[in-house]
C-alpha positions in Angstrom: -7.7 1.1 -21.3 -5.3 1.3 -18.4 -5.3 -1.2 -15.5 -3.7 -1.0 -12.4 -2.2 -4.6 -10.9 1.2 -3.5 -10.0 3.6 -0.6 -9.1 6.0 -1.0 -12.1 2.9 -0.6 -14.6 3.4 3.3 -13.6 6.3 4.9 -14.2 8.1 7.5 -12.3 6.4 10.2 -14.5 3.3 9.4 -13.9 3.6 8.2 -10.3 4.9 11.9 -10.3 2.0 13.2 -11.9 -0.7 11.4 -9.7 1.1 12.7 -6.8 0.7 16.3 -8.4 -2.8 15.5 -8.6 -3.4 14.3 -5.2 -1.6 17.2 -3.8 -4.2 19.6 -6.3 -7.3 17.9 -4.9 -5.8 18.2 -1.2 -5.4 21.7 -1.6 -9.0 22.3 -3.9 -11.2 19.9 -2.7 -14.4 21.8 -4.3 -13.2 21.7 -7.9 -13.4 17.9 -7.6 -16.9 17.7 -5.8 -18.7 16.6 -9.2 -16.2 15.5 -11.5 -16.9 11.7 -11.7 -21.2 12.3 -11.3 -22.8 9.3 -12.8 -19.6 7.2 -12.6 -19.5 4.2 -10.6 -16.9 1.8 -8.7 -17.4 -1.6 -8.0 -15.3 -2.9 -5.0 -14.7 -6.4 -5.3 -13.4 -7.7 -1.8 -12.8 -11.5 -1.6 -10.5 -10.5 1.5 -11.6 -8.7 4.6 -10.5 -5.0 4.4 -11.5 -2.0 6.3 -9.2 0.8 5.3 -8.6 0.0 1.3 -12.2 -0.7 0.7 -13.4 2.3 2.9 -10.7 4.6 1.4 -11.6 3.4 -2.2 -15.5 3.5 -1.4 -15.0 7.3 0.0 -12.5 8.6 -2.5 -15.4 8.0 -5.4 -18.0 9.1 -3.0 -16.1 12.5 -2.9 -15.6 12.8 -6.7 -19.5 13.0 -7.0 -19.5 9.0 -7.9 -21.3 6.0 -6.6 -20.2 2.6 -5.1 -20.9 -0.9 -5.5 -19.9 -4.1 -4.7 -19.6 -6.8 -1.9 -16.9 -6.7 1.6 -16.3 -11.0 1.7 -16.2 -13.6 -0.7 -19.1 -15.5 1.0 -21.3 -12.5 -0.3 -20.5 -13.0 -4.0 -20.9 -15.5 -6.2 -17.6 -17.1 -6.1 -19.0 -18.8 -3.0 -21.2 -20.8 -5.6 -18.2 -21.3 -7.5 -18.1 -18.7 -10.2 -14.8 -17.8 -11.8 -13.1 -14.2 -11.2 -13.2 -14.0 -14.7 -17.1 -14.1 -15.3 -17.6 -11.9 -12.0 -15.7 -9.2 -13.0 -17.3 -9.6 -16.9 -20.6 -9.4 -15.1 -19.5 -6.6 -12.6 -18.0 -4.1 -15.9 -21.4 -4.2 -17.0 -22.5 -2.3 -14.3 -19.7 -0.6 -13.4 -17.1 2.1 -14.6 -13.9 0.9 -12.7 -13.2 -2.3 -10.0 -11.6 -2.1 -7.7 -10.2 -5.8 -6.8 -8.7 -7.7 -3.5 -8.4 -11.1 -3.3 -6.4 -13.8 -2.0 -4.9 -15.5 -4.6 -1.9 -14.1 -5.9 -2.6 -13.1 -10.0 -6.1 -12.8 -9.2 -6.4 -9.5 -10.1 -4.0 -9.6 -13.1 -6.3 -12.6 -14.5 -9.3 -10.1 -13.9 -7.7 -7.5 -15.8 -8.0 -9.9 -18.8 -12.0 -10.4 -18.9 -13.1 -7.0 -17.2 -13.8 -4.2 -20.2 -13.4 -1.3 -17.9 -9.9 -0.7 -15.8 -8.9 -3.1 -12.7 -7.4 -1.8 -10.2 -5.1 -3.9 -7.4 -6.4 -3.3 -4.0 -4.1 -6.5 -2.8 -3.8 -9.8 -4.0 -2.7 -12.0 -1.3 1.8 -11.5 -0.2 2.1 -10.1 -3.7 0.8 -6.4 -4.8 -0.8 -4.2 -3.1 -0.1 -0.5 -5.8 -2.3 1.6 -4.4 -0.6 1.3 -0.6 2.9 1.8 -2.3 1.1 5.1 -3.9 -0.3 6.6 -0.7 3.2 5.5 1.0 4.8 7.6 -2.1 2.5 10.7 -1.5 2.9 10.6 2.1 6.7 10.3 1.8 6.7 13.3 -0.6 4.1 15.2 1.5 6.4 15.0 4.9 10.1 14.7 3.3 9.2 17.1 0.1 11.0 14.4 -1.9 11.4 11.1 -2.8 15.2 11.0 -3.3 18.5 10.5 -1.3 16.3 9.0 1.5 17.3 6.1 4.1 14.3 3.9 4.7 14.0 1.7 7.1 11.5 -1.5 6.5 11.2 -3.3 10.2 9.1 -6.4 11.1 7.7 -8.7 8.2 10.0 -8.2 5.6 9.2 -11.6 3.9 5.2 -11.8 3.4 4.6 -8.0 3.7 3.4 -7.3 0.4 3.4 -3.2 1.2 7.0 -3.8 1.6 7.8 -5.8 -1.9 5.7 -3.2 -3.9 7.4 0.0 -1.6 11.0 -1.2 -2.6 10.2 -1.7 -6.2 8.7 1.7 -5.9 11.6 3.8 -4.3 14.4 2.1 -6.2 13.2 4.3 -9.5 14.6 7.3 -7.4 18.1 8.4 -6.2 20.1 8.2 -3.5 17.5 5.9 -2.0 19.4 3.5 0.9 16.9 0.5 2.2 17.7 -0.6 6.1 16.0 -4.1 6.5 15.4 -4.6 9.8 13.9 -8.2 10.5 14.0 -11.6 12.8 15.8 -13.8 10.5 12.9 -15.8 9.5 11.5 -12.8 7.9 13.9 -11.4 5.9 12.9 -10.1 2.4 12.6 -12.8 0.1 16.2 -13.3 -2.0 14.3 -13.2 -5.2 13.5 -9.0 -4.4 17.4 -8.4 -2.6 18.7 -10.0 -6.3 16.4 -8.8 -8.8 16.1 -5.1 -7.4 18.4 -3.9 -4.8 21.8 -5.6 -5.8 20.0 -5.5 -9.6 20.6 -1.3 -9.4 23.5 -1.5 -7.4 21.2 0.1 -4.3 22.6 0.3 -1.0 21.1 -1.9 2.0 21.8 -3.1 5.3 20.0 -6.4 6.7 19.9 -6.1 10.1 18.3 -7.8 13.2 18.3 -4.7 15.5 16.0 -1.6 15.7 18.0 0.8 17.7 21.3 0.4 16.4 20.5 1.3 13.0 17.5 4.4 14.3 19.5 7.3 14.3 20.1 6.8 10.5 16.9 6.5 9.6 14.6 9.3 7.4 12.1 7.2 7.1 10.8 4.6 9.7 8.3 1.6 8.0 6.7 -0.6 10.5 4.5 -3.4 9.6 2.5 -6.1 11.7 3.7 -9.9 11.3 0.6 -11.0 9.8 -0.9 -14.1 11.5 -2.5 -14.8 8.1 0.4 -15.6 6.1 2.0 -18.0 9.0 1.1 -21.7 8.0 2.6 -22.1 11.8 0.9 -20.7 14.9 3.5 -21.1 17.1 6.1 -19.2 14.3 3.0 -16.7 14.6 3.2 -16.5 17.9 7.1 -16.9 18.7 7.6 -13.5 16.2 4.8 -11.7 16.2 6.4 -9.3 19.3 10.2 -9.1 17.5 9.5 -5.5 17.3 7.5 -3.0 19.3 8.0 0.6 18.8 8.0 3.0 22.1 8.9 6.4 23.1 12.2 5.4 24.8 13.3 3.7 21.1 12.6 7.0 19.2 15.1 9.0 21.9 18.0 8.1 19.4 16.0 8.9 16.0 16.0 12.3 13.9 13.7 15.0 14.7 12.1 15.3 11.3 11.9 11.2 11.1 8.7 9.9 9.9 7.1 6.8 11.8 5.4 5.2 8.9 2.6 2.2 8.7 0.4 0.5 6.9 -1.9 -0.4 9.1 -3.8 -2.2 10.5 -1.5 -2.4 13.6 -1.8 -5.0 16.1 1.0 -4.0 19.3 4.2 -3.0 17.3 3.7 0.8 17.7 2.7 1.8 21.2 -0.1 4.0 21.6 2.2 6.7 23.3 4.1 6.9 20.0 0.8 8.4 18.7 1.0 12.0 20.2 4.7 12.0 19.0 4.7 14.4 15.4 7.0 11.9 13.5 4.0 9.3 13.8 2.3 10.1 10.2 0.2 6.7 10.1 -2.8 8.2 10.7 -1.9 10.9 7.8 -0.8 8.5 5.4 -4.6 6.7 5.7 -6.3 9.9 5.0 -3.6 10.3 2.1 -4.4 6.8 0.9 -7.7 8.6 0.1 -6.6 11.5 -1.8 -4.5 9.2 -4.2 -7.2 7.1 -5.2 -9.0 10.0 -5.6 -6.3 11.1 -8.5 -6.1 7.0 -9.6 -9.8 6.9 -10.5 -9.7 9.7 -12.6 -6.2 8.9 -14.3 -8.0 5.4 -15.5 -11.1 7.0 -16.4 -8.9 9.9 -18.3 -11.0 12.7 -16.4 
């Protein structure tokens, strides 16, 4: 049985391989339609989430599945007290696969230990969030046609942003790939993922402070939202949470064929006028994050 909890559990041939499958079920959506009937996902959210659970809930719903499950911890058990490890014992009785977010950091990897059907990560708290890093990979591959010699630029919370950790891990597997950190100071990326990965593989990178020097480099263009959430500090929140906001007038210096990347959700660091510009693919890479759970769910339930 094959569980999900972080990127580096795939490796690059089968991240290859579920992005083959995405790109199959993109282009033949009807040969899908039925293949998971009588299979079920339970999402288990102990975090708010509106895309991952949504995208999760309709990527089963449109292999012919069903969906269970709960949208806040106060709705489950756990607000009585109950373990993770008993819910999600409980929760593979019912259910074929899990889909898991919580909080706590490990949450879902302690999961993975009690549940007897396959866990998959849908965030655990400024640590993993796979399935984002796999939507960010097919969407990369979808606009670029590759996921090699690439410069990527990461901009805004480079220190709690989770999609960022689990997107570097990712693309240092692949050639040629030059990261261009672009962060206030107090949100750099974490020395811990600079040592053990970038200078680790002898990848290139550039730490910078400022947006527009380094745009007309840049292949690929990551923004990400500083995350009130993970400030202990609402006046850091507040003093940073602006560093970065991403207008027309900034995208006069960047490539044609650049792709404006995100997460989301966004909060104000993309402007709405960036929206009609065709190098903003957020809204593409959410419907993507569909299709490559789609191909996920039935690469754990070996359909």
């Amino acid at each position: 049985m094959r569980n999900l909890i972080d990127i580096l559990d795939l490796d690059v041939r089968e991240i290859d391989a579920l992005i083959a499958r995405a790109n199959d079920i993109i282009e033949r959506p009807d040969a899908y339609r039925e293949i998971c009937r009588y299979k079920k996902l339970a999402t288990l959210f102990f975090e708010p989430s509106t895309r991952t659970r949504l995208s999760f809930e309709a990527a089963m719903l449109e292999l012919g599945g069903q969906v269970l499950g709960f949208s806040e911890a106060a709705s489950s058990s756990s607000a009585k007290g109950e373990s993770v490890s008993d819910t999600v014992r409980v929760v593979s009785c019912y259910a074929d696969v899990i889909a898991m977010r919580h909080p706590k950091e490990g949450a879902p990897l302690v999961a993975s230990m009690a549940a007897s059907v396959p866990i998959i990560n849908a965030g655990d708290g400024g640590h993993n969030h796979p399935t984002q890093t796999l939507t960010d990979l097919l969407t990369i591959s979808r606009e670029k046609g590759r996921l090699d010699h690439l410069t990527v630029g990461l901009c805004g919370d480079l220190k709690f942003g989770r999609t960022v950790h689990s997107l570097i891990s990712a693309l240092s597997r692949y050639e040629g790939v030059r990261f261009v950190l672009i962060s206030p100071e107090e949100l750099r990326l974490p020395d811990y993922i600079k040592q053990d990965i970038l200078e680790e593989k002898g990848l290139e990178y550039l730490e910078t402070e400022s947006l527009e020097e380094v745009m007309p480099e840049l292949d690929i263009l990551y923004m990400t939202r500083v995350q009130r959430e993970r400030f202990f500090n609402e006046e850091d929140y507040l003093r940073l949470r602006d560093s970065y906001i991403l207008t027309p007038d900034k995208l006069s210096t960047a490539k044609s064929d650049l792709s404006v990347m995100h997460p989301l959700p966004r909060v104000n660091e993309i402007s709405t006028a960036v929206d009609a510009d065709p190098r903003a693919c957020y809204f593409r890479q959410a419907l993507n994050g569909k299709y490559i759970r789609m191909a996920l769910i039935l690469a754990l339930l070996g359909l």
